[in-house]
Structure formats: C-alpha cells, structure tokens
N, C-alpha and C positions, 0 to 999 in steps of 0.2 A: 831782826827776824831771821831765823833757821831753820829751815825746813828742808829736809830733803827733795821733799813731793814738787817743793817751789823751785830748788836749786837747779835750772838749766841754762846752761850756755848761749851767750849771746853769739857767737861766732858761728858762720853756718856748717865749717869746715868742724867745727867739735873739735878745733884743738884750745890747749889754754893759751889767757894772753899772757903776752910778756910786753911790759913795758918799761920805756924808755924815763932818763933821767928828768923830763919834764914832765910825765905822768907823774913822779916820786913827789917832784914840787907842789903841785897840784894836790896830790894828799896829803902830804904834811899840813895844807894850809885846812883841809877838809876835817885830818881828823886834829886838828888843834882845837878848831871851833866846836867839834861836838862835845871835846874830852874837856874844855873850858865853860861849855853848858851845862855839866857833870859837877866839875865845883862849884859853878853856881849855886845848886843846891842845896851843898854841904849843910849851910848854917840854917837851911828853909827844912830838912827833911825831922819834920820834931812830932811828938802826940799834936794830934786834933787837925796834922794838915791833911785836907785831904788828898787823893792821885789826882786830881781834878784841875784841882790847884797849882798841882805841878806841871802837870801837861799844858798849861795854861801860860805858864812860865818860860817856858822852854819852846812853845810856838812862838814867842813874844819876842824872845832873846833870839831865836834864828831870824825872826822877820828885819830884829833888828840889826840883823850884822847882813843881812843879803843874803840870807840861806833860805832853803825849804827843810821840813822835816820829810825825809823818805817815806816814812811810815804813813804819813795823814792820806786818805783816802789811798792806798795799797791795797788791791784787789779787796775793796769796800771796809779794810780797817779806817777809823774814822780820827784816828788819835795822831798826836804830837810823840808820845813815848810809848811805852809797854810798862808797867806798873806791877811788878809781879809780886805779892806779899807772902811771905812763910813758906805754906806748901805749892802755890803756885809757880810753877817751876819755866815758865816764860808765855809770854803775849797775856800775860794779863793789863785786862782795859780799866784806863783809869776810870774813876768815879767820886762818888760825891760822900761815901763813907769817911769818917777821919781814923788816919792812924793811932795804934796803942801803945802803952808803951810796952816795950819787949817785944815789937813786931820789927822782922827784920824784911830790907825788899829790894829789889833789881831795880833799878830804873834803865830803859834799854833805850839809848837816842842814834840816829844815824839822822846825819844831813849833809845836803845836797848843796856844795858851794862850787859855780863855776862850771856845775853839771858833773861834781867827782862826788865820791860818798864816802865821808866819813860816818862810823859805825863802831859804837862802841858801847858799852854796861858794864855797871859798879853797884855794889852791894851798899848800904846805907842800914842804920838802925835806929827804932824810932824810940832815945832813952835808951835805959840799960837795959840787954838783954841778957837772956841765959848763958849758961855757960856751953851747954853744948851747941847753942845757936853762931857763939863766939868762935866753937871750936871749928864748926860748919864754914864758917866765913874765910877761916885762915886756911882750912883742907883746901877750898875752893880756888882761893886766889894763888897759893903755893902750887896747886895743879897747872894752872894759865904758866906761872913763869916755867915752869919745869917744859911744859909744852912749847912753850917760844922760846928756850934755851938749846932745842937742838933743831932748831931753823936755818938750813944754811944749807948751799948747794951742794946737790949730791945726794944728803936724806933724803926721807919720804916722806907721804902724808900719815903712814904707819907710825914713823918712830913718833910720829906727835902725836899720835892717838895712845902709842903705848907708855911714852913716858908720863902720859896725865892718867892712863888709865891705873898702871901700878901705882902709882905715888896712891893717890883717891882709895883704891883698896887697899891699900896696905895701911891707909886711917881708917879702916871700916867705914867706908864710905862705901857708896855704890854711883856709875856713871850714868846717864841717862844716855840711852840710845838713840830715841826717835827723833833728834835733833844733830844740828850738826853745825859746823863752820863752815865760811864759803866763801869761793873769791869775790871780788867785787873790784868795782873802778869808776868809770862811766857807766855801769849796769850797776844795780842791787845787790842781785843773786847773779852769780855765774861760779864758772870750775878753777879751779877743783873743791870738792865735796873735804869739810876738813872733818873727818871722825875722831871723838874723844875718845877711840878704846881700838886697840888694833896690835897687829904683831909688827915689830920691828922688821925694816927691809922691805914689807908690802905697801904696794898704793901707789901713788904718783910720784915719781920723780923731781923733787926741787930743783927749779932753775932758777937764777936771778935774773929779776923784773916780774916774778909770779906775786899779786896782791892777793888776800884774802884773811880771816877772820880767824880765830883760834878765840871759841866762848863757848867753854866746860860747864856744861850743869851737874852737878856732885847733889845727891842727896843723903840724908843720913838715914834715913831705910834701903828700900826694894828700887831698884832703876825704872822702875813699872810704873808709864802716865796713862791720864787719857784726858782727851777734849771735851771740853762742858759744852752744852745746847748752843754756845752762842757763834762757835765753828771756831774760834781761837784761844779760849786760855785753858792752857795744860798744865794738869795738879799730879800730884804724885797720888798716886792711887788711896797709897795706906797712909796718907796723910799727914806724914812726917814730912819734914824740915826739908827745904831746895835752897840751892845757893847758885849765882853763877858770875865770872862777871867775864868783860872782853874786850879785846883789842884789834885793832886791823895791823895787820903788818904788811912789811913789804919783803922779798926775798933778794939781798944783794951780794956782790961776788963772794963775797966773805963772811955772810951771818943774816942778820935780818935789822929792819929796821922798824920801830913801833912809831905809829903816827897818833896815836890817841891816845898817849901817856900822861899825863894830872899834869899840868904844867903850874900847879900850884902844890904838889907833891902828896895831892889827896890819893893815895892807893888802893888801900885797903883800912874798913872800919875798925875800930872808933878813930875819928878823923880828928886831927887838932887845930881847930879854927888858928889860923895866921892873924897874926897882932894887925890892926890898919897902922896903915905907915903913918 
C-alpha cells in the first residue's frame, strides 16, 4: 500500500531511520518470503482464478512460514493482497469474479516476519495478452530498475523520481502521482516519501541504512486516478491500462540492496515456469 495521506513517520523526532547491519538481516529474510509468495503464484495466476482465491493462497502460505500479511485488517482493509486488474491502478480488493484471458494484474503482498515488513508487487497476465498491454508491462518494470539503479549514497529521492519518470514518458507513458513509495522496517509506512516523478538533486538526501519502497505505477493514458465508493481501489480515470510492480530496498555504503527480488528469477511477465527437479 502507498499512500501519501497514510505515509507518516514512526519517529517522533521526524527524522529518518537509519539502520544497522541486523535490521538489513532481518529484511532480507522479510522480503524473501513475500517475494517467494510472489512465485508461488506464478503457475496459479491463469483464466477462471479468481483474486479470491489468490488471497486465499497467500494468507495460507504466510500463516504457513510464521508470517502475517501487513495488509489483512490495515486501517479496516480486510485482504491478504491488493489484486489490482487492467485499469485499476492499485488496492484493488480481491473477489470472487474469475480472471480473463488478456487480463493483466498487480498482485501487491507485504508481510510481517519477526515484526520487519517485507513489501513487494509483480505484474502477472492471465493467458495471452495484447501487445500494448505487453508493452505496458516492460515500460513499467524498466521504470523500477532504472529507479533502483541510481540508489546509492549521496542521491536523492529526486533523482529516483526523475529517472523512472523520464524513461515512462519518453515511452508515452504517463506516471501516476497520487501514490508514492515509502520507507518501511518495523513500521508499514514511514519516511521518506519515494515520488515517481521529480527533478534531479531535489528531495531527500540518500544515506546508507535508509529502507524503503520504489513501486512506479505507469499507465498508458492520463496520470489522472480516482477512488471508487469502497474508500480503496484506484482506477485510472480514462480507463486505460495501469501497470506497476515493486521492491523494498535498502540503501548501503555503495549502492543499494533489493530484498524482495524473484528468488526463482520470476521478474517480469511472461514468466517461464522452472522445470520440477
């Protein structure tokens, strides 16, 4: 979940945290398990399943490894994931509909192992899709790496807003605004605020031991959402196509480190199911 409205600091001093080499343990083992819940998936997300069913899944699979899902009961969200299909462009609630084919969709998992939060989403397609849907997927996820490629102390939170926001328009894309990345650790939500569109050199200053989120929503229209009646899933207005996916990182003396990277090397769709040994 990304919200600005939600993203405030656990610290009362309002500074960011920084932490230490055994926080860093502590998330790698957080986001292995959300990003290993993620390929769980893989060969589950086809026509006719429902988000129901996934959510279903993935509460099942955290209960069974000793996790929580952050999201379940989160200021009265009631779900295991966020399920977001086409033009819903995130916190879409799972449900009992089944997927089509040519539907493309987020599934967004963050859990709670040991009290640290791993947080992550991946793009998935149900069957073959279109091709600008295809093309949607790669702008998106090419945005994420461009954004975590200039993560490293000394940057800002600027240059990672402006490197994912040029690349995205320069595919005629457009960025979504009213969401954002954000740090996280022991808290959910906390600072710094990561924007996916910005000028280079503005924003926060990168220091190593800074954690937080870098999760670009790109749509292939107008950057312009809004919130349906049920207070959380946000669509893109003109109804076209959203994509997003994300990663937690952490910031170290020399670069950055991803904690919730495919550890079965599912990155971006179409995925290719691993042979059983």
């Amino acid at each position: 979940m990304s919200n600005v409205e939600v993203n405030r600091s656990a610290t009362r001093d309002g500074k960011i945290p920084l932490h230490d080499a055994e926080a860093f343990a502590a998330m790698r083992k957080a986001g292995r398990l959300a990003a290993e819940a993620l390929d769980m998936l893989v060969p589950i997300v086809q026509p006719g399943v429902t988000t129901a069913e996934i959510d279903d899944l993935v509460l099942a699979f955290a209960l069974d490894h000793g996790a929580l899902p952050a999201t379940l009961n989160y200021r009265g969200y009631r779900y295991a994931t966020c399920t977001s299909i086409n033009h819903v462009v995130c916190h879409g609630m799972p449900n009992d509909k089944p997927l089509r084919v040519g539907d493309i969709i987020n599934i967004d998992v963050t859990l709670i192992v040991d009290g640290w939060h791993g947080d992550t989403s991946r793009m998935y397609s149900a069957g073959e899709v279109s091709r600008r849907a295809q093309r949607l997927m790669d702008v998106t996820y090419e945005s994420l790496v461009r954004g975590i490629a200039v993560v490293k102390p000394g940057n800002t939170t600027g240059d990672i807003g402006a490197a994912i926001q040029t690349f995205a328009e320069d595919e005629r894309c457009s960025v979504v605004r009213d969401f954002c990345g954000h740090g996280l650790g022991r808290v959910f939500h906390d600072r710094p605020n990561i924007l996916h569109y910005g000028e280079p050199g503005e924003g926060v200053i990168l220091e190593p031991g800074m954690l937080f989120t870098i999760e670009p929503m790109i749509n292939l229209g107008k950057p312009h959402v809004k919130i349906l009646a049920d207070g959380w899933t946000a669509v893109t207005r003109d109804r076209e196509l959203s994509a997003q996916f994300e990663h937690t990182v952490g910031v170290t003396e020399t670069g950055c480190e991803i904690f919730t990277a495919s550890p079965a090397g599912y990155d971006f769709p179409p995925y290719k199911l691993r042979a059983a040994a």
